[in-house]
N, C-alpha and C positions, 0 to 999 in steps of 0.2 A: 130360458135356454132349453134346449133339446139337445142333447145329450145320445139317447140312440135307440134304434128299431128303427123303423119305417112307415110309409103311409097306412101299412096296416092297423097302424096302433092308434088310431086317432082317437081323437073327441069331441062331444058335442059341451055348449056351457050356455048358459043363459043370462045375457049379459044387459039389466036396463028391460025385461019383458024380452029379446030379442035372441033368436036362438044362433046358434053361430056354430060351425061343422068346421075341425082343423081335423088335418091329416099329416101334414110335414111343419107347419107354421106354427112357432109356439104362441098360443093364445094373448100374451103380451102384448102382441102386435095390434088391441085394441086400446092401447095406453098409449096417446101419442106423444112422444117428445124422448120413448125409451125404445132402448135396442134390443133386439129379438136375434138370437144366435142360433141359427143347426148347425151342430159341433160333430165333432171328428166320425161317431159311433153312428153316425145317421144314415141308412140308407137312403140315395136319395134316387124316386124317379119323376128324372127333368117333365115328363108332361103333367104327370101329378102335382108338381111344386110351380109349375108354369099356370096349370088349369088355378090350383090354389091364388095365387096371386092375384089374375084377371079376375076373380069372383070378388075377391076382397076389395080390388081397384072399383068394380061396378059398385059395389057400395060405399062408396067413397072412403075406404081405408087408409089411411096411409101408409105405404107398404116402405119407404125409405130409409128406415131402421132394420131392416132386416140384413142378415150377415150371413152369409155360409161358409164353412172351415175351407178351404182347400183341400184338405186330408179329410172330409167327408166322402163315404162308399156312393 
């Protein structure tokens, strides 16, 4: 879950040899079959969180767990 700041606050993790860059997407979202929350506190900006997705969909992520608050900034 992500909880709050924005894409500025991201991070890189190294998951399996394989580097991985999150900026809005809680890194969870490598674990498939669990849900991935941006919650209330989160800035969010749509092309950023739009770019993040398509990046993650190219490499075959699955992105269908993911959730975002309504009362997310």
């Amino acid at each position: 879950m992500r909880f709050q700041g924005g894409n500025n606050a991201g991070h890189t993790i190294v998951r399996e040899g394989v580097e991985w860059k999150f900026h809005l997407i809680p890194s969870g979202i490598l674990y498939a079959g669990k849900r991935c929350i941006i919650g209330n506190g989160v800035v969010i900006d749509p092309s950023v969180l739009i770019g993040e997705i398509h990046a993650l969909r190219a490499r075959r992520v699955d992105v269908s767990g993911l959730k975002v608050s309504a009362n997310a900034h």
